[in-house]
PAKE-747127 format. One record per residue (C-alpha): z, y, x; residue number from 1. Coordinates in nm, 2 decimals. Example, Ala and Ser with C-alpha at 12.3 -4.5 7.8 and 13.67 -1.06 7.14 Angstrom:
<nodes>
<z=0.78; y=-0.45; x=1.23; i=1>;
<z=0.71; y=-0.11; x=1.37; i=2>;
</nodes>
This chain:
<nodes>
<z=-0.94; y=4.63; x=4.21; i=1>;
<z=-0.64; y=4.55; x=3.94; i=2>;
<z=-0.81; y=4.19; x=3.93; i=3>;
<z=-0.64; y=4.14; x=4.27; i=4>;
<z=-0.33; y=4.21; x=4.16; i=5>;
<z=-0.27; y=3.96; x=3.83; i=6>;
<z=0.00; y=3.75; x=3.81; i=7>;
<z=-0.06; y=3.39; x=3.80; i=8>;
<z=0.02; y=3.21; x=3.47; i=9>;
<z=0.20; y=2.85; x=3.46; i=10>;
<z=0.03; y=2.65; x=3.24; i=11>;
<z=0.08; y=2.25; x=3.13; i=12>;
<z=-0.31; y=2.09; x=3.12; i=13>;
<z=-0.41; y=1.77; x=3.05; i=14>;
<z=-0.75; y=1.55; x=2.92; i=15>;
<z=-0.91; y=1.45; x=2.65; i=16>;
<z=-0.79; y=1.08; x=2.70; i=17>;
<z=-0.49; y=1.11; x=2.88; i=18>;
<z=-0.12; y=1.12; x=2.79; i=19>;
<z=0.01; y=1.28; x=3.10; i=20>;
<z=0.06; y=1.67; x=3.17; i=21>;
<z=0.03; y=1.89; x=3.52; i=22>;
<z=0.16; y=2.20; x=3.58; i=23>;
<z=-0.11; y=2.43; x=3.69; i=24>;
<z=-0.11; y=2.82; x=3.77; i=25>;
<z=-0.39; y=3.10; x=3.76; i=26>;
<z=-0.48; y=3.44; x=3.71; i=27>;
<z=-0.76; y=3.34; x=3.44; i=28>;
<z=-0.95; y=3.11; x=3.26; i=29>;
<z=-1.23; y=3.08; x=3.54; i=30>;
<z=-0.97; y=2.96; x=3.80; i=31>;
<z=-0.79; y=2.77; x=3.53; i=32>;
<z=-1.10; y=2.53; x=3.47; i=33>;
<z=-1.15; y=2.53; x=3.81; i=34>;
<z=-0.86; y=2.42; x=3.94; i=35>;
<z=-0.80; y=2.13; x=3.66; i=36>;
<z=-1.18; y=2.04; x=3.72; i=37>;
<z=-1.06; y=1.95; x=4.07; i=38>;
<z=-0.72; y=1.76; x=3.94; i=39>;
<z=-0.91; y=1.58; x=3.64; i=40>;
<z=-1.15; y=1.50; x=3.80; i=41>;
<z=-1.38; y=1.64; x=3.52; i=42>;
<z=-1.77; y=1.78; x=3.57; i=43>;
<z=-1.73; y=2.17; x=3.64; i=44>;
<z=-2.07; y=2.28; x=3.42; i=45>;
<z=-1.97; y=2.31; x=3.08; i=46>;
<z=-1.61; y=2.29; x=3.15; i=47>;
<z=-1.32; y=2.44; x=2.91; i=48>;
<z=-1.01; y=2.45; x=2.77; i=49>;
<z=-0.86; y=2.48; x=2.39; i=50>;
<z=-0.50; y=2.48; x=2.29; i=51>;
<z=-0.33; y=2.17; x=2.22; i=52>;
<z=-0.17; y=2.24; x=1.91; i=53>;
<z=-0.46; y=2.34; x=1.70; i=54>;
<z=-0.76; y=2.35; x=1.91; i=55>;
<z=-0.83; y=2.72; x=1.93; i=56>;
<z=-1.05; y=2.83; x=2.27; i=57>;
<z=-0.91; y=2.98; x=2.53; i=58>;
<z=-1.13; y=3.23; x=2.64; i=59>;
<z=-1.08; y=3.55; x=2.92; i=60>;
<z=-0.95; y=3.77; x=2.68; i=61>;
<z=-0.70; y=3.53; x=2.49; i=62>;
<z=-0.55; y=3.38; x=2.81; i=63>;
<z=-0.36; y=3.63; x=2.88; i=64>;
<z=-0.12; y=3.65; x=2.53; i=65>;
<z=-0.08; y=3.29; x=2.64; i=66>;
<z=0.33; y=3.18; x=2.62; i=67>;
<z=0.38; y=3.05; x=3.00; i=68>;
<z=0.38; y=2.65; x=3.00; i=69>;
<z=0.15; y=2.68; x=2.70; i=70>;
<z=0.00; y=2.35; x=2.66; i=71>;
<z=-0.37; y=2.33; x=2.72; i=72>;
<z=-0.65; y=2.01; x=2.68; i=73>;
<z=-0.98; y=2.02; x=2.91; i=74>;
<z=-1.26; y=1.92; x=2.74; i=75>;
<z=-1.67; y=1.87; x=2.93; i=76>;
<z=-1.94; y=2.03; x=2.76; i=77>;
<z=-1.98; y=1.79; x=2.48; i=78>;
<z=-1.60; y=1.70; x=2.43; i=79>;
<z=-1.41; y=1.83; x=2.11; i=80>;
<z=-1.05; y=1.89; x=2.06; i=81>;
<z=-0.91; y=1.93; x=1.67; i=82>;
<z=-0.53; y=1.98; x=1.77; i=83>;
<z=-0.25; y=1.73; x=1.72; i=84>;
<z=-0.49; y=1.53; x=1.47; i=85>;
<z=-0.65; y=1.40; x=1.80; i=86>;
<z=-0.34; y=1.25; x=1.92; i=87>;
<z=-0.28; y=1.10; x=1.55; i=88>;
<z=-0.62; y=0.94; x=1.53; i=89>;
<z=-0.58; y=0.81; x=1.89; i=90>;
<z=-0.27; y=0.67; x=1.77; i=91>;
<z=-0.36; y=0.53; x=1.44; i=92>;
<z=-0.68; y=0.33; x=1.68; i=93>;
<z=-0.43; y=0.22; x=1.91; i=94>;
<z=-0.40; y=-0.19; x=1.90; i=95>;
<z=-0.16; y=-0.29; x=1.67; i=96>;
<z=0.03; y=-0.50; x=1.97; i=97>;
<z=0.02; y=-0.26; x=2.21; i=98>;
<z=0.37; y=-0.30; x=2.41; i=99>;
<z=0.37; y=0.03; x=2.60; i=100>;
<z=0.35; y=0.19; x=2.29; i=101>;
<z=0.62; y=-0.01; x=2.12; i=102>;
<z=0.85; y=-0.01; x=2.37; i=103>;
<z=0.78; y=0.37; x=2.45; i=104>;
<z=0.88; y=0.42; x=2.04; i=105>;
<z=1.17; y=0.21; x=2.12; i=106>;
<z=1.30; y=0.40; x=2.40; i=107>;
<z=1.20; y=0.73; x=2.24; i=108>;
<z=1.44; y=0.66; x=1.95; i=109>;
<z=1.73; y=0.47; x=2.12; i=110>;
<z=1.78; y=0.86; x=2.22; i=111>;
<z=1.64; y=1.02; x=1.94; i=112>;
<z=1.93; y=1.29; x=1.74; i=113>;
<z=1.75; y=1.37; x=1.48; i=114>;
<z=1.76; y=1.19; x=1.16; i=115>;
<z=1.45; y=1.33; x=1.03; i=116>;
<z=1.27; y=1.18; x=1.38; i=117>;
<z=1.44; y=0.85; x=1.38; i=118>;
<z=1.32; y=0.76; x=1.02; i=119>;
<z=0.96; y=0.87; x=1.16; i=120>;
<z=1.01; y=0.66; x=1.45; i=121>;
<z=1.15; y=0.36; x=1.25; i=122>;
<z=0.87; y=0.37; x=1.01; i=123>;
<z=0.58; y=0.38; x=1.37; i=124>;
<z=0.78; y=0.06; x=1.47; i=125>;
<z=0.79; y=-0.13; x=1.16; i=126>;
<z=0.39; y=-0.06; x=1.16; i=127>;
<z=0.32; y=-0.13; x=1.53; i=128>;
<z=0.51; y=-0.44; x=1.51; i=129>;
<z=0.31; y=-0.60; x=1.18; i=130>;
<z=0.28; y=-0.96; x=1.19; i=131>;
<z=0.07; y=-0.98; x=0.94; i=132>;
<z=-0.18; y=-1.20; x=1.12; i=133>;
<z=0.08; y=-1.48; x=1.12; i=134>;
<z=0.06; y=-1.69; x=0.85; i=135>;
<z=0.30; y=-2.01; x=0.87; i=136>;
<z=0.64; y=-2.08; x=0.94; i=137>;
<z=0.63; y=-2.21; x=1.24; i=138>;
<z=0.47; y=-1.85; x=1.32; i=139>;
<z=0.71; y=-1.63; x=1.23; i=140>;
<z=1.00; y=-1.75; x=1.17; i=141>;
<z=1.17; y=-1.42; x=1.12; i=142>;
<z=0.99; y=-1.38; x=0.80; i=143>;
<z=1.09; y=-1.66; x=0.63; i=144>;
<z=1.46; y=-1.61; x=0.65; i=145>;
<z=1.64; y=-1.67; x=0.34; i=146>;
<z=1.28; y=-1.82; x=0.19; i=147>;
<z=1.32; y=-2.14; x=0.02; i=148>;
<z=1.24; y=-2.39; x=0.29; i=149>;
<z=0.97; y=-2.56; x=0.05; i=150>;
<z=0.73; y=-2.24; x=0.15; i=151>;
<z=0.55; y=-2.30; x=0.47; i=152>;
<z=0.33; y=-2.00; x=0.45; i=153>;
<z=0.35; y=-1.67; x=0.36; i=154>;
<z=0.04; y=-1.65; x=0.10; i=155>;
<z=0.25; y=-1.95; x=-0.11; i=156>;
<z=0.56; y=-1.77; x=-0.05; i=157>;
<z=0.41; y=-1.42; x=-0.23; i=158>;
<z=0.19; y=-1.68; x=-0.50; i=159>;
<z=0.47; y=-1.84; x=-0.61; i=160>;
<z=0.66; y=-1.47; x=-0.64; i=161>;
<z=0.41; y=-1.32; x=-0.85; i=162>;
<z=0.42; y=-1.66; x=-1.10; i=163>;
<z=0.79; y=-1.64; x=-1.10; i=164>;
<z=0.75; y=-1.24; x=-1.22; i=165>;
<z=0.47; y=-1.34; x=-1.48; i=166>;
<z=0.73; y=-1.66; x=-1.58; i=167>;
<z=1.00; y=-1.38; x=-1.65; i=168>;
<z=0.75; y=-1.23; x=-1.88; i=169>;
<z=0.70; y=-1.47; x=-2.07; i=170>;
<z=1.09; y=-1.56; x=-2.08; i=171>;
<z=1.13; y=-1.24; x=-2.28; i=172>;
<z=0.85; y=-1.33; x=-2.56; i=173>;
<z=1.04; y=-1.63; x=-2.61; i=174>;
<z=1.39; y=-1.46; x=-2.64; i=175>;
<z=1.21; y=-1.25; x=-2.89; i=176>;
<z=1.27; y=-1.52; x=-3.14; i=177>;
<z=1.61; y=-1.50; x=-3.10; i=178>;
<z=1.61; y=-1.17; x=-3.37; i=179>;
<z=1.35; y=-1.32; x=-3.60; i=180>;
<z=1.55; y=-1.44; x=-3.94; i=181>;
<z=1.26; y=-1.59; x=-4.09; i=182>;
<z=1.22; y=-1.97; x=-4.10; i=183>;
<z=0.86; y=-1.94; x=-4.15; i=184>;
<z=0.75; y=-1.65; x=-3.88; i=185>;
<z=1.01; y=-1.78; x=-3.64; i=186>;
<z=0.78; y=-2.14; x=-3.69; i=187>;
<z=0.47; y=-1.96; x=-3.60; i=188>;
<z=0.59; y=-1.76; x=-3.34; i=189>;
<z=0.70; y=-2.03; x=-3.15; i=190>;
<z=0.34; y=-2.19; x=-3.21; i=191>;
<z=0.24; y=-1.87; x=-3.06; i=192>;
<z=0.46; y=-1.88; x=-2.74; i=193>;
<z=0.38; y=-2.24; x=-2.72; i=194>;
<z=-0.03; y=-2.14; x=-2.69; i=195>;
<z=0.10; y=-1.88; x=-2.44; i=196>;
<z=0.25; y=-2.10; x=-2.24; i=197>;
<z=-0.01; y=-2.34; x=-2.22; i=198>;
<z=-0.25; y=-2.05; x=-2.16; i=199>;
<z=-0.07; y=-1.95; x=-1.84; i=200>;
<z=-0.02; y=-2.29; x=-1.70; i=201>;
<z=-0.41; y=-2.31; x=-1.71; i=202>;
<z=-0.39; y=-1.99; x=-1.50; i=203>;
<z=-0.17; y=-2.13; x=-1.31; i=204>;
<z=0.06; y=-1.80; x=-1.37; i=205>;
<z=-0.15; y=-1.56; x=-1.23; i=206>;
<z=-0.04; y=-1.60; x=-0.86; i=207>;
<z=-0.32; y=-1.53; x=-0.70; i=208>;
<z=-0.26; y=-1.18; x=-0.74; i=209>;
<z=-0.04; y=-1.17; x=-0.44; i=210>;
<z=-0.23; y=-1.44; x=-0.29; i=211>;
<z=-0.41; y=-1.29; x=0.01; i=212>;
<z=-0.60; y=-1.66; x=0.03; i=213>;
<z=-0.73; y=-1.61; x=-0.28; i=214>;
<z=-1.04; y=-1.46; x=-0.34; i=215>;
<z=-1.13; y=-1.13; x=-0.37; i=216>;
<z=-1.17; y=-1.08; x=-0.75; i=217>;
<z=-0.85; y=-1.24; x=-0.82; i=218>;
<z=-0.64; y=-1.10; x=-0.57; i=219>;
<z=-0.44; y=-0.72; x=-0.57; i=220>;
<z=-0.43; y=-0.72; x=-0.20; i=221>;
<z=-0.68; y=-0.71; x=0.10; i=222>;
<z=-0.76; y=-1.01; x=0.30; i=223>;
<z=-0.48; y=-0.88; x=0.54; i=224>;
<z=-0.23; y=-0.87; x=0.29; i=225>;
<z=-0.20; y=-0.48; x=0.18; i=226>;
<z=-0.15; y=-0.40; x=-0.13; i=227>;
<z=-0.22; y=-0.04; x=-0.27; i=228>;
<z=-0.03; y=0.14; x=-0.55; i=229>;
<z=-0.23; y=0.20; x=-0.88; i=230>;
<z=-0.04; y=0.52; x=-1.00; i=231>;
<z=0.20; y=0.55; x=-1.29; i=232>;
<z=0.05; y=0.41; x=-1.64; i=233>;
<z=-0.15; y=0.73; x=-1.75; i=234>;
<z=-0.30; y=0.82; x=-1.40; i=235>;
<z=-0.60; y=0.66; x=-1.26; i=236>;
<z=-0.49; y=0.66; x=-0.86; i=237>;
<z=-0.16; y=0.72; x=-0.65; i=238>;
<z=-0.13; y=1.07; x=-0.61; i=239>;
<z=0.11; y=0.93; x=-0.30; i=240>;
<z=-0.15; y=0.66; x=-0.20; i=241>;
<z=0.19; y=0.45; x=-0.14; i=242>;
<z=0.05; y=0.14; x=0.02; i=243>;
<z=0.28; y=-0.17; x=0.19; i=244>;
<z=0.19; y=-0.49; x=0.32; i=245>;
<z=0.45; y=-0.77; x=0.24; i=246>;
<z=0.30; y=-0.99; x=0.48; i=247>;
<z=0.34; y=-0.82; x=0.81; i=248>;
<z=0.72; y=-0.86; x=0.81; i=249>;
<z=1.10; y=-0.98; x=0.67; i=250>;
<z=1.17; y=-0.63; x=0.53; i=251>;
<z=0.85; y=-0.52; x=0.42; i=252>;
<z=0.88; y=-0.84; x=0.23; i=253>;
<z=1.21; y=-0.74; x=0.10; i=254>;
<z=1.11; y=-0.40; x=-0.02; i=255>;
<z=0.80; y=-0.52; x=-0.19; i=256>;
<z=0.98; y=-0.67; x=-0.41; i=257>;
<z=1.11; y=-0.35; x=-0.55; i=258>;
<z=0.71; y=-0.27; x=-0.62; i=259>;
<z=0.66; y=-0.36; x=-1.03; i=260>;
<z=0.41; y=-0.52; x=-1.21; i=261>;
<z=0.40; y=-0.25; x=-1.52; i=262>;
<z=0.25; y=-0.29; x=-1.83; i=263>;
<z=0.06; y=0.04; x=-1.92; i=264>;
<z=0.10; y=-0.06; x=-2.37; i=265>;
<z=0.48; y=-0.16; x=-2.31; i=266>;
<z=0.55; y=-0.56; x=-2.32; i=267>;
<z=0.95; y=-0.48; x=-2.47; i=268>;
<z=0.88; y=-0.15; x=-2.71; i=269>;
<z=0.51; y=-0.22; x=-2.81; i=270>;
<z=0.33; y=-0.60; x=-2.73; i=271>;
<z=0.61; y=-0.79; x=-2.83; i=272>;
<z=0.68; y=-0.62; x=-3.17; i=273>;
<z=0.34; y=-0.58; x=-3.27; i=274>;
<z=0.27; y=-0.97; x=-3.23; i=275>;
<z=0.62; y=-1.03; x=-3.46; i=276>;
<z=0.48; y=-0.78; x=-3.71; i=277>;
<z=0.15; y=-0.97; x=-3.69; i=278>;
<z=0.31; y=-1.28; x=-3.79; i=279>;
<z=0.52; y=-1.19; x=-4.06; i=280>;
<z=0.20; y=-1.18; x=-4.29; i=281>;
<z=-0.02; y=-1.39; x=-4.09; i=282>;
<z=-0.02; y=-1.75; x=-3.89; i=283>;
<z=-0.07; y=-1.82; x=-3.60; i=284>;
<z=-0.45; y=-1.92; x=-3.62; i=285>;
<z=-0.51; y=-1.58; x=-3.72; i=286>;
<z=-0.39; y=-1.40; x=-3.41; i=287>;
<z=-0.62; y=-1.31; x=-3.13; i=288>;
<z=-0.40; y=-1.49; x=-2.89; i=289>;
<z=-0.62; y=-1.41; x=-2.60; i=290>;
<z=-0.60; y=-1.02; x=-2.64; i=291>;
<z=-0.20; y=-1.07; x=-2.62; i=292>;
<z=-0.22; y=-1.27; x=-2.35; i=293>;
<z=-0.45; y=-1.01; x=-2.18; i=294>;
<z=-0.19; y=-0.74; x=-2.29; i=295>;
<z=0.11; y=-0.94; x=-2.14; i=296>;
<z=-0.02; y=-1.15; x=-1.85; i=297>;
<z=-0.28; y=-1.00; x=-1.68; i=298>;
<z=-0.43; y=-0.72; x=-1.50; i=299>;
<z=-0.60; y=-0.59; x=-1.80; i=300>;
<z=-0.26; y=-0.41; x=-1.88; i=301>;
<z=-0.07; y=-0.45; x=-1.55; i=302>;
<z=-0.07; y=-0.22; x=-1.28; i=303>;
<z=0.08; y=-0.24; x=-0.94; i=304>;
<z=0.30; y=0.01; x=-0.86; i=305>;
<z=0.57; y=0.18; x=-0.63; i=306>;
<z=0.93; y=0.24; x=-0.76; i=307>;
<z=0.90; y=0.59; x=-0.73; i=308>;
<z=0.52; y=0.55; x=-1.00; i=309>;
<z=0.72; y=0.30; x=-1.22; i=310>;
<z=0.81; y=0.56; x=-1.52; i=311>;
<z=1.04; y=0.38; x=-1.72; i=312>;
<z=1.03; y=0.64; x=-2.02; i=313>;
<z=0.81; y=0.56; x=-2.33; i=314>;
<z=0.46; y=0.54; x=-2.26; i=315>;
<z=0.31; y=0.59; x=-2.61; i=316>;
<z=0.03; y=0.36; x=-2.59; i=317>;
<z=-0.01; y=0.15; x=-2.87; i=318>;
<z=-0.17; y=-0.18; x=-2.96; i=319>;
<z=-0.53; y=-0.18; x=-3.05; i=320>;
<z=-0.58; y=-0.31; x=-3.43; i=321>;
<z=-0.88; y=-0.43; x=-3.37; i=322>;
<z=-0.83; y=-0.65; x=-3.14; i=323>;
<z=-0.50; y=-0.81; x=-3.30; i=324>;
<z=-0.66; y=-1.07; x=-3.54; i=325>;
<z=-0.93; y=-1.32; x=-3.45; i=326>;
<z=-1.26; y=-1.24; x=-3.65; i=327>;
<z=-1.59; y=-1.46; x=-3.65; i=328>;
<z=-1.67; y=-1.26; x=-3.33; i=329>;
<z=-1.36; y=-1.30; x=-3.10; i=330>;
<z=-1.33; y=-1.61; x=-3.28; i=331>;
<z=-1.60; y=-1.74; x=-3.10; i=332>;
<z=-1.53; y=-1.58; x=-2.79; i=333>;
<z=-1.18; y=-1.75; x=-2.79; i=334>;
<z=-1.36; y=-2.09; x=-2.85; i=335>;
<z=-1.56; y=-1.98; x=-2.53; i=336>;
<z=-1.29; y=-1.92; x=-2.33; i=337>;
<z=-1.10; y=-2.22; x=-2.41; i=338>;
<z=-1.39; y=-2.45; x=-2.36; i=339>;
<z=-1.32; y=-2.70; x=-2.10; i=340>;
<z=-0.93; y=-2.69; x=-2.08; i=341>;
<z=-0.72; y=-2.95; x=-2.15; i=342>;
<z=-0.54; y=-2.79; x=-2.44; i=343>;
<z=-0.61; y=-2.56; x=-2.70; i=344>;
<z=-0.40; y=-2.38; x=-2.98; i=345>;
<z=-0.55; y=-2.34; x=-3.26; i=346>;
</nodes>
């Protein structure tokens, strides 16, 4: 008898795959699925509906402490709905160069108040509207601006970047000389920098580490050009899992470039001095040149990371002592490793 008399509730459904909303009314859940069945075009047997927001079934007894224009998904009988995280996985499977959903973001934040929301929105752009499949100038020429017009791809662009970073390194073990007073250690460091130099060149600098031609082993980055923060010196991972890829446009580019290449054992308070304080009793033969190199130059001690990971305090890590001076065993490992180069330092 009192079932005849309940008032109809206004409710927004909509599917499991589709964006767009309908207004429906009903007295309960039975009608409810009914009548967006019908609309949806949706198999009535095994039929129901959850809440948008987080999923949560909407059964007899519930729908009635329902907010009116409560947002509701329909869902057949082997259909799941997990809340917004839906939408966000849809999203994040979305192609890449989808217009409609670039221009949608475009018009959503042409209007957009909120600054919190237009940074959001900013960021979903920049994403959507990667170019990282482009590789030359000719390309995308957007990317290159104010890129020496010597670089006609990206990957020789971001190589010759990471040399120029690894060159800088090795600019400061040379200016280390500079407060050196003696003749004789000053002689053999500069034998030492000269062997480091050469070293490097044989590398060719390192580059490939923000080569994405390169090959996997060498390379910090994915085939697609994303590169991953490795975490402040003493942690293992990213606790932010800040990732970026340079390659996909101009100011992702830009911003990379504020990422550092950070030496866990500190090139300026630790390396540096302990290979001076090496020298002052030994020469330069003695010195297990490829450990420092190793310590300076490569990813044995470097780690990628994101301004916000670079800690710029002292790290505390030290030099290992064994390692330092050449012994009849890295001796002959060094003789290994130099085997077939054009140059050696002995």
């Amino acid at each position: 008898m009192f079932g005849l008399f309940k008032k109809n509730k206004p409710v927004k459904i909509r599917g499991y795959s589709g964006d767009r909303k309908y207004g429906i009314a009903s007295k309960d859940v039975k009608e409810l699925i009914k009548k967006s069945c019908k609309l949806l075009q949706l198999p009535l047997s095994g039929a129901h509906v959850c809440l948008y927001e987080d999923g949560t079934m909407v059964t007899e007894d519930f729908f009635p402490t329902l907010p009116d224009n409560c947002e509701l998904v329909l869902l057949s009988r082997d259909q799941t709905w997990s809340g917004v995280v839906c939408d966000i996985g849809r999203l994040l499977n979305t192609d890449r160069h989808a217009d409609g959903l670039i221009e949608a973001a475009k018009g959503l934040l042409s209007d957009e108040k909120s600054f919190k929301r237009r940074k959001v929105l900013t960021d979903l752009l920049q994403n959507l509207e990667d170019r990282s499949d482009l590789e030359s100038r000719e390309e995308d020429e957007d990317w290159f601006t104010g890129v020496d017009v010597r670089f006609k791809t990206k990957s020789a662009y971001m190589k010759y970047n990471c040399e120029s970073r690894i060159r800088g390194y090795m600019k400061e073990v040379d200016n280390a000389t500079n407060g050196t007073q003696k003749a004789k250690v000053k002689e053999e460091f500069l034998k030492t920098s000269k062997c480091l130099v050469e070293m490097l060149k044989n590398d060719k600098y390192n580059g490939k580490y923000f080569d994405r031609t390169e090959k996997e082993s060498g390379r910090l980055c994915t085939k697609e050009g994303w590169f991953t923060c490795q975490g402040s010196f003493e942690q293992k991972l990213c606790q932010s899992l800040h990732s970026i890829n340079p390659y996909g446009s101009r100011e992702s580019r830009i911003v990379f470039s504020t990422w550092n290449l950070d030496h866990r054992i500190e090139k300026k308070r630790t390396i540096i001095p302990a290979l001076l304080e090496a020298l002052q009793t030994h020469k330069t033969a003695d010195i297990n040149l490829n450990y420092f190199y190793q310590m300076l130059f490569t990813r044995e001690n470097l780690k990628l990371v994101h301004i916000v990971c670079h800690k710029k305090g002292a790290h505390n890590l030290m030099c290992d002592t064994n390692k330092m001076f050449r012994t009849s065993k890295n001796a002959r490992k060094a003789k290994e490793d130099t085997k077939g180069k054009k140059k050696r330092c002995t």
